[in-house]
N, C-alpha and C positions, 0 to 999 in steps of 0.2 A: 504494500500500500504506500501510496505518497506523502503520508503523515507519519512512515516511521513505524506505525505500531504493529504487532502482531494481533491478526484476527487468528482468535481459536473457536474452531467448531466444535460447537456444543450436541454431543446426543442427545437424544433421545433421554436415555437413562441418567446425564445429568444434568435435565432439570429437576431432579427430587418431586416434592412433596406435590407442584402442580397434577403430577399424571398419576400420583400411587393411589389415589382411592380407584381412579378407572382403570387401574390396569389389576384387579380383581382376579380371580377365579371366577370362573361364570362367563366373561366378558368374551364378546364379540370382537372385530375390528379385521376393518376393510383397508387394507396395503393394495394402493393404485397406482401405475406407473407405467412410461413408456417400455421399452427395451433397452435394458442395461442402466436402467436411470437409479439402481440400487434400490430395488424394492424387495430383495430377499435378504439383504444386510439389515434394512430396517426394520423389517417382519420378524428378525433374529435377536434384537435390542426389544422390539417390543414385550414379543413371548416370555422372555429371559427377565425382563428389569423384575426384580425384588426374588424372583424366586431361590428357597435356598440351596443350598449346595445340595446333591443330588435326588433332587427335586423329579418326578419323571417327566421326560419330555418326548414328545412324537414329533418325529418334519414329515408329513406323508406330501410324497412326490407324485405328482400325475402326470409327467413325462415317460416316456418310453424309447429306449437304446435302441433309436430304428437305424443309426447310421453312425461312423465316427466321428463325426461332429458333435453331436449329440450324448455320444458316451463320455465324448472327453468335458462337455460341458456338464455335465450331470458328474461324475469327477471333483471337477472342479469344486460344484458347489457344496459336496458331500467333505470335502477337506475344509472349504470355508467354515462351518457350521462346528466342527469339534466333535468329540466322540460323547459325547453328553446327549447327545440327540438322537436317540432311533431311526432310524429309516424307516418306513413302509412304503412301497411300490403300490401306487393303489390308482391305475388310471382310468377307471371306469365306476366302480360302485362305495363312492365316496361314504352314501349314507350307508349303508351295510358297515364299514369299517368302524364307524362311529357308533353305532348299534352295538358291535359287540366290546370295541375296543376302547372307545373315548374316555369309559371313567376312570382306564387303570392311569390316566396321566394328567398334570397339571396342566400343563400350559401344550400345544398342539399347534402347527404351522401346516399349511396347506397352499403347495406353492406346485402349480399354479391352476387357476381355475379358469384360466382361458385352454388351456392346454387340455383339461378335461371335455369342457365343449368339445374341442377338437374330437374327443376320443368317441364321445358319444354322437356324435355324425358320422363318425368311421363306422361305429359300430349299431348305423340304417336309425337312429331313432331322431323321428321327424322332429323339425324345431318348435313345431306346437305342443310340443309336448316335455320341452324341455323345461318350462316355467315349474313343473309337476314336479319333476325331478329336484329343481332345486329349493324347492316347496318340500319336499320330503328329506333336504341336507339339512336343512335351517333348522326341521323339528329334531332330527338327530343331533346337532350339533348343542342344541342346547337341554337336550336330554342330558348329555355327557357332563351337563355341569364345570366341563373344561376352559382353560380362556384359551380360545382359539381366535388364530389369526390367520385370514386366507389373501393370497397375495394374487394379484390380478393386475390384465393389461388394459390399457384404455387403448382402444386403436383407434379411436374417433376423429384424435388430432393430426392427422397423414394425410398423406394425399387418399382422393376417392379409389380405391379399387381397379382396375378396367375390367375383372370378370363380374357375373354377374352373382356365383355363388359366393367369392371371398363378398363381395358388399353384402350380400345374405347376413354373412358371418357377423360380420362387422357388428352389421345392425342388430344380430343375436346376441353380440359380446355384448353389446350398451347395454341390452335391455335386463340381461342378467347381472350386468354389475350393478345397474340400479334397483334390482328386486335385491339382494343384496347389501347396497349402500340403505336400502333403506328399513332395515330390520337389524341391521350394525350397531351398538352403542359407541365405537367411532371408528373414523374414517379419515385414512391419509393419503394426502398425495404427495410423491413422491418425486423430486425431479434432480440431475445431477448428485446424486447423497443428500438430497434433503429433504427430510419428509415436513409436509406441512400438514396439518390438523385441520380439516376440512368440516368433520361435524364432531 
């Protein structure tokens, strides 16, 4: 900076006392962000703040090792994260996981839910019907009593598509991130490492 001083970035976790009553057990919270705009480091500080040392914790991945790009990215974010964190591979039947698994853990990440969509088109189920679906995550999710946080893309801010199934998509991502943002007790955007606090 031109005044000399050092800017230090503040997480997340040290603002203290502002975010500890919302970052509960129980609690919801919608992580939004472009691609690479660090939305799975801040979904990582969120899950995390306050919890104690070996606390249990779940990252259920909805990606799939379809390619090496892919493996090495999934890699990647699996060394990012620590060995604190469980894996599950779960890229289709989110709410079943939750169903049987959600209670044995405190705090639970779910990265990513655009990526599910994806899966659940691969695997023929019509987008009318996808509202149903995440209608039956939401009731698991808070069945499990866990504070989960699920991290998600906004693709709205791009250019438009030129096919006409990616704009489909598009417009299926928005509408599930907002059934979603709006049953959240909060919600961040996330841009370059910095989440901002949306609701």
């Amino acid at each position: 900076m031109g005044n000399g001083k050092t800017v230090k970035r503040k997480t997340i976790a040290s603002r203290g006392t502002r975010h500890a009553s919302r970052l509960r057990r129980g609690r919801l919270i919608l992580v939004i962000g472009g691609a690479s705009s660090g939305k799975s480091a801040a979904a990582l500080d969120l899950a995390g703040q306050g919890l104690p040392k070996g606390a249990a914790r779940a990252f259920v991945a909805t990606g799939q090792a379809l390619d090496d790009e892919m493996t090495v990215r999934i890699r990647r974010h699996q060394a990012s994260r620590g060995s604190e964190w469980k894996t599950a591979e779960v890229p289709v039947d989110l709410a079943g996981w939750f169903e049987e698994q959600g209670r044995q853990y405190c705090a639970i990440i779910v990265d990513c839910l655009t990526l599910w969509l994806s899966n659940l088109r691969e695997q023929g189920l019509a987008d009318a019907l996808v509202s149903d679906r995440v209608s039956g995550l939401l009731r698991a999710i808070r069945k499990s009593s866990s504070r989960v946080v699920i991290v998600t893309n906004e693709l709205g801010l791009g250019l438009v598509p030129l096919d006409a199934s990616s704009r489909l998509f598009r417009d299926l991502a928005g509408q599930v991130n907002q059934q979603i943002a709006a049953e959240a007790d909060d919600v961040y955007f996330v841009m370059s490492g910095l989440p901002v606090q949306v609701k």
